[in-house]
Every structure is written in C-alpha cells, then in structure tokens.
C-alpha positions, 0 to 999 in steps of 0.5 A: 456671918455665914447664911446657912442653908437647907434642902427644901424637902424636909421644910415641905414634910414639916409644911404638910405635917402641919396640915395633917396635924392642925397646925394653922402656920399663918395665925402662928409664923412671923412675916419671915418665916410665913415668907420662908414657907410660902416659897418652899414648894418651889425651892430647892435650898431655904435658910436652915434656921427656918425649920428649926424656928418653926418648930419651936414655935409651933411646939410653944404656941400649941403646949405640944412638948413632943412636935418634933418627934411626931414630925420625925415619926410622921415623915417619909424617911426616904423622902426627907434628905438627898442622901437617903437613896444611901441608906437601903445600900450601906454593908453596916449601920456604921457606914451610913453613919459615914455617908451621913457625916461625909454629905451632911451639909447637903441636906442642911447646914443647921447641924453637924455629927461628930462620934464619941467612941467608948470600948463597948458604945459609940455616942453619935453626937448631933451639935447645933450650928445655926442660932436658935432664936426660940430654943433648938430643942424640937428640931434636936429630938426631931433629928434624933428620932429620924437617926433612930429610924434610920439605924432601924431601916438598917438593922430592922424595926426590933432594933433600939438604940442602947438609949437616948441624951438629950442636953435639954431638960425633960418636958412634963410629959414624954410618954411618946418619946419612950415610945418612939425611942424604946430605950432609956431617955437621959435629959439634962445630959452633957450632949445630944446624942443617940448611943449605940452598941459597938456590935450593933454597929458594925453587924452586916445587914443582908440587904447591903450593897457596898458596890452599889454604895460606892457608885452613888456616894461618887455621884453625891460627890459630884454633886457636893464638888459642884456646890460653892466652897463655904470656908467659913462654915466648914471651920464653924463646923469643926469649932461646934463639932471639938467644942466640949472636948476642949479641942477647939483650937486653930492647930487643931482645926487646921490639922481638921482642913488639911491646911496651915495655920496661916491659910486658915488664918488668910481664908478667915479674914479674906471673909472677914472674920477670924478663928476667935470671931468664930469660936466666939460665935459659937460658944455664944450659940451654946450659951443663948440655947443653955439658957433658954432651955435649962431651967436651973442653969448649972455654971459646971456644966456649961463650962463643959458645953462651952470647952473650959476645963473650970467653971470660973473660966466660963463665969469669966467669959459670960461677964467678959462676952456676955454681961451675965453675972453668977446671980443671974445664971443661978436664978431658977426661972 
C-alpha cells in the first residue's frame, strides 16, 4: 500500500483557519492527526489523507455542513500550492488546468483531475485517492471552490462556472455553496466536477505570460524530477482518474505510462501488489465513500462510479470483495 503525501502549506492554512474560526482542534482530533498538526509547521510534506480527515470531522463535530468552502474562501490562494506561482502567467484559463494536472502531485497526492470534454463544455473531474476514513466530502467542495477561485484570479472576479456536481448528497442547508459558487449546484450527480464553457475556457487573458510560463513550469519540472518515482501511485492514479469510463484496464493504463504490459506488470509485483490489488483497492475507496455519503444508495449508480456497464455486476462484486448483500445497500439510513 502506497503512503501518499501532501504539501504541508494548505494543512498550515486549515491549522490557522481553525484558529480564526473557533475550531478547538485538540478537544476534536485524535491522537494521530493532533500529531499530524503539531508537527505541520515545521514540515514540508504530511500524510495527504490528514486534511481530508480533519476536515471531515471538524465538519461533523460542529454541524458545519459548508467547512470546506468556508476554508477554501478563507484561504490565500496564492499561498496554498506550490504551483500557484503558475497561475498570474497562464495565456488561458486552459493552460492552467494544464499545469494544474501536470504538477498535481506535488501539491498532494490525495487527489487527481482528469477533463470530460463535451461540444460546447469541458467537466474538470477531481477523483479522490486516499481512503476516507469520515467521508471525503468537505475536502471535495473545498478543492472545488478554490479550482473556481482560480478560474476567477484568470478570467476575472465576474466569472462563474456554467455550474458545479457534486457526487454526494446535498447537505440541509447550502445557501453559502450558492454564494461562493454563483452557479447552478448538482448534488447526487455522477462526479464531482466543476464544468465550464469551451469558450471560457480557452478565452486569452490580458495579464498572460506564455514565456514566463514555460521558464517556470521548467523549473517545477526539476523540482518534480528530483522527487522519488511513486510507481504504485501513479497507475492508482490513472486507475481512479478511467474508473467510471470503464477504462480502467492494464492495456490502457500501460499505453497511459508509456510502457508494456509486462513492465507495468514487473514494476507491480517488484512493490508488491499487482494491477487487480490496485484496481481493487480503488473501486474499495469508491464503495467505502458511496456508502457513507449516500443516504439511499442506488446500486445503478454505483456501478457507474465503480466502472460496470450493469448494476449486477457491481451487486456481484460487493458480495464477492465486500460481503454486502442487495438488502443492505437498499436500506435507507
């Protein structure tokens, strides 16, 4: 099993969003991720699924439904990713989605984007890759909202995106969510995504810098080529990111690497694991975060998430992976 990490600046913001907002993180965390923010001051990378859990709970703990995006509108969004020294130099809203995807891990490793790409709208979808344990939901509308903070630092604070998916269900009151997004807002939907026009994006801005742009994405390269290879994490990545288009096939993500069959085959069991282990692991996350989000699970829909073209298949594999049987995931909770 692989041990993703983050950036330790966006767990510093949240640390001192806590403060500001009355979040009494000792009385709330558990012994590990108390640890977890104790030392985050002084480190450069923390475990990614630290965050994603903090928030969560805090969100639980307080009946603050709406956690995340009041983090993600509080925060410096130039202060909270290594990459955000791309973002004032990008020609078009479409190229730091680029940059975005291309350095993604290192700003953490907990999440990955991948576009659905329609005639007149591109979706950016934004997959979870660390295990929830409490639910990933708050950390989800939280990357959300700072993705649409970014498509305004591009193309201005009177833009919008045409509107906003959550897979999750809609908490009772999201009164902020329509103010911060200023969109439409879909929950229970078949991603998380943030869509947005294909004119908007690929409108130039006046303020991009392409030459600028490239010199620095040359020197993130460096930076990202010095960091140790994560083989593991990377096909976890591409498993999560061609899941529900049904893609998620060893041909496919080998073609992704650029390598064989056989070599992602050999560079799987020299960690270990193998492509089934991973897939497995990965349709498991799915499942763990469907069920404590969804409050009346539909097995159609889940089969979608899970990359099966029929609902008995995924009934197939939760008793088979699982032990959950079709009475259980029709229960209402």
């Amino acid at each position: 099993m692989t041990h993703a990490d983050a950036d330790a600046g966006a767990l510093r913001q949240f640390i001192s969003f806590a403060k500001t907002s009355g979040l009494d993180l000792d009385r709330i965390l558990d012994r590990e991720l108390r640890s977890i923010a104790t030392a985050a001051p002084q480190a450069e990378r923390v475990p990614a699924h630290a965050i994603v859990d903090m928030l969560q709970i805090c969100s639980v703990v307080t009946r603050r439904s709406n956690l995340g995006i009041a983090l993600a509108q509080w925060g410096n969004i130039r202060g909270n990713s290594p990459l955000s020294l791309l973002w004032d130099h990008c020609p078009t809203l479409a190229d730091a989605i680029r940059v975005n995807s291309r350095f993604a891990e290192l700003e953490s490793k907990a999440i990955t984007t991948s576009l659905d790409q329609q005639i007149d709208e591109v979706a950016i979808r934004h997959l979870l890759l660390v295990p929830a344990r409490y639910g990933g939901s708050q950390f989800i509308e939280s990357v959300l909202l700072l993705a649409t903070r970014l498509g305004r630092l591009i193309l201005g604070e009177g833009w919008s995106p045409v509107r906003i998916e959550f897979q999750h269900s809609a908490p009772e009151d999201y009164a902020l969510h329509r103010q911060l997004f200023r969109c439409p807002i879909e929950f229970g939907a078949d991603r998380s995504a943030v869509i947005i026009s294909r004119d908007d994006i690929d409108r130039p801005t006046q303020h991009g810098n392409a030459h600028l742009l490239a010199f620095l994405e040359r020197h993130l390269e460096t930076v990202r080529s010095a960091e140790p290879v994560d083989f593991v994490g990377q096909v976890d990545q591409l498993i999560a990111a061609n899941l529900t288009s049904g893609e998620a096939m060893m041909d496919h993500v080998a073609k992704l690497l650029r390598v064989s069959r056989r070599t992602l085959q050999r560079g799987l069991e020299q960690k270990g694991t193998s492509f089934t282990l991973r897939l497995d692991a990965a349709r498991r996350r799915v499942v763990d975060e469907y069920f404590r989000t969804e409050k009346r699970p539909n097995l159609n829909l889940l089969a979608y998430r899970l990359g099966y073209s029929e609902a008995s298949a995924a009934s197939r594999y939760l008793r088979k992976n699982m032990g959950l049987g079709i009475r259980k995931i029709a229960r209402p909770k």
